[in-house]
C-alpha positions, 0 to 999 in steps of 0.5 A: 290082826283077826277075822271077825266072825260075826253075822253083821260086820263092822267098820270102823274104830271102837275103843281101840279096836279098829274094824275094817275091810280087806280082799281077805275079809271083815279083820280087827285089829288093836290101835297102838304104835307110837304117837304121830306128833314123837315120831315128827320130832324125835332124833330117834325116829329120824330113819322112820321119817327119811323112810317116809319121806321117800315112800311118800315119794315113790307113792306120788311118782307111782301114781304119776306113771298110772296116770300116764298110762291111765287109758290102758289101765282102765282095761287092766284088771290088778286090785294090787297093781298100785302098791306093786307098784310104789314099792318098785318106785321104792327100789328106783328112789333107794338107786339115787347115788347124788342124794342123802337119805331122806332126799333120795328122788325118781330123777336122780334114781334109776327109772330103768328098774321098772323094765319089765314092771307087768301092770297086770299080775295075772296075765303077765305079757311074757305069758300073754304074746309069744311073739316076739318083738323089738323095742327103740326109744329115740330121744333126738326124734322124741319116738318109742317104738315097739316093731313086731313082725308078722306071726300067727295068733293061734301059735303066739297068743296065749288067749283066755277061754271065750276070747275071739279077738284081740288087740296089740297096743303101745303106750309111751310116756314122757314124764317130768317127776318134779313138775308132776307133768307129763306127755303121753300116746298110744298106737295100737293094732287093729282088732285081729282075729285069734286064727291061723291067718298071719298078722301084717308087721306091726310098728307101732310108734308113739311120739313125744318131745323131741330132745326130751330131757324127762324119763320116758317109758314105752309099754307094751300089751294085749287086750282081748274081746268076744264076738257076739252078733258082730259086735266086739265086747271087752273079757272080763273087765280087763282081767285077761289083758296084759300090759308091761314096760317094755323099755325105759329110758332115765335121765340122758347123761350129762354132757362133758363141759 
């Protein structure tokens, strides 16, 4: 790999050069590796392609989850939040004890390593809300729950510069892998100013199938705004704002016959 270093940049693939852009710059690098079509059929290759396989997995299932939380994420600012992301869906895949490799999948994996998975890595919630709070997740009543009791924001909230106001929300998904579906929903807090006075206990609670059999997965975050002439404005596209799962339920254990 190099940077190219002239007046006007390139893009694109000349001979075998290819060009290209990154957050890092304008690079160049040589085309090379070995031909597509020997990689699909050679024994040799076998572990490449199981490889591939479950990556090519994880990459869907990633992309399921961001979808689910979609609403949220529009105010979340990470560029590398989606390949953070599948390769946190790589290590759940990889948990799958029933399958073969090569055939390793989200629902027979352990959805629960992504406890904790911050969808913002530059405003992390532990950084963010030092209040603390409780989780639940009910599958016989279908609700996630996030219970966070009365504090006040100018001690717990860690807010950037220029923010006035924020906001606590929670998101909970209900999300069926194989059939690329999912139910969704949301609770917030009202827009709280960033002062000495305590907030009310907040319950935020999200509904979704009761007796579900699908993962579920509740997150938790803060977003932030500015007053100006009485009217709120969101930071900075979403830089400030963080968002985490805060809790996640697998598959429930199968019954004893």
């Amino acid at each position: 790999m190099a940077r190219q270093s002239g007046i006007i940049p390139l893009k694109g693939t000349i001979g075998n050069i290819t060009f290209y852009k990154t957050k890092a710059g304008h690079l160049a690098r040589e085309k090379g590796g070995v031909d597509a079509s020997r990689i699909a059929t050679d024994p040799a290759f076998i572990r490449t392609r199981e490889n591939g396989a479950e990556f090519g997995r994880a990459g869907k299932a990633g992309k399921l989850l961001r979808t689910a939380f979609r609403a949220l994420l529009l105010n979340i600012g990470d560029s590398y939040m989606s390949s953070r992301l599948t390769r946190e869906m790589v290590k759940v895949i990889q948990a799958d004890a029933t399958n073969v490799r090569g055939q390793r999948n989200v629902i027979d994996g352990e959805a629960e390593l992504l406890k904790g998975f911050e969808f913002n890595s530059n405003a992390r919630l532990g950084g963010t809300l030092y209040a603390p709070f409780t989780t639940a997740i009910d599958r016989a009543a279908g609700t996630l729950i996030v219970d966070i009791p009365s504090f006040v924001p100018i001690n717990m909230v860690a807010a950037p510069a220029g923010a006035t106001h924020f906001k606590v929300q929670a998101a909970g998904a209900e999300i069926d892998f194989e059939a690329e579906t999912f139910i969704n929903g949301s609770a917030a807090s009202a827009e709280l100013p960033i002062d000495a006075t305590p907030t009310a206990l907040m319950n935020l609670t999200v509904n979704v199938t009761d007796n579900t059999t699908k993962p579920l997965f509740l997150a938790l975050g803060v977003e932030f705004y500015q007053q100006v002439n009485g009217a709120l404005y969101s930071l900075k596209n979403g830089a400030y704002n963080a968002l985490a799962l805060v809790d996640v339920s697998g598959m429930p254990a199968a019954p004893n016959p």
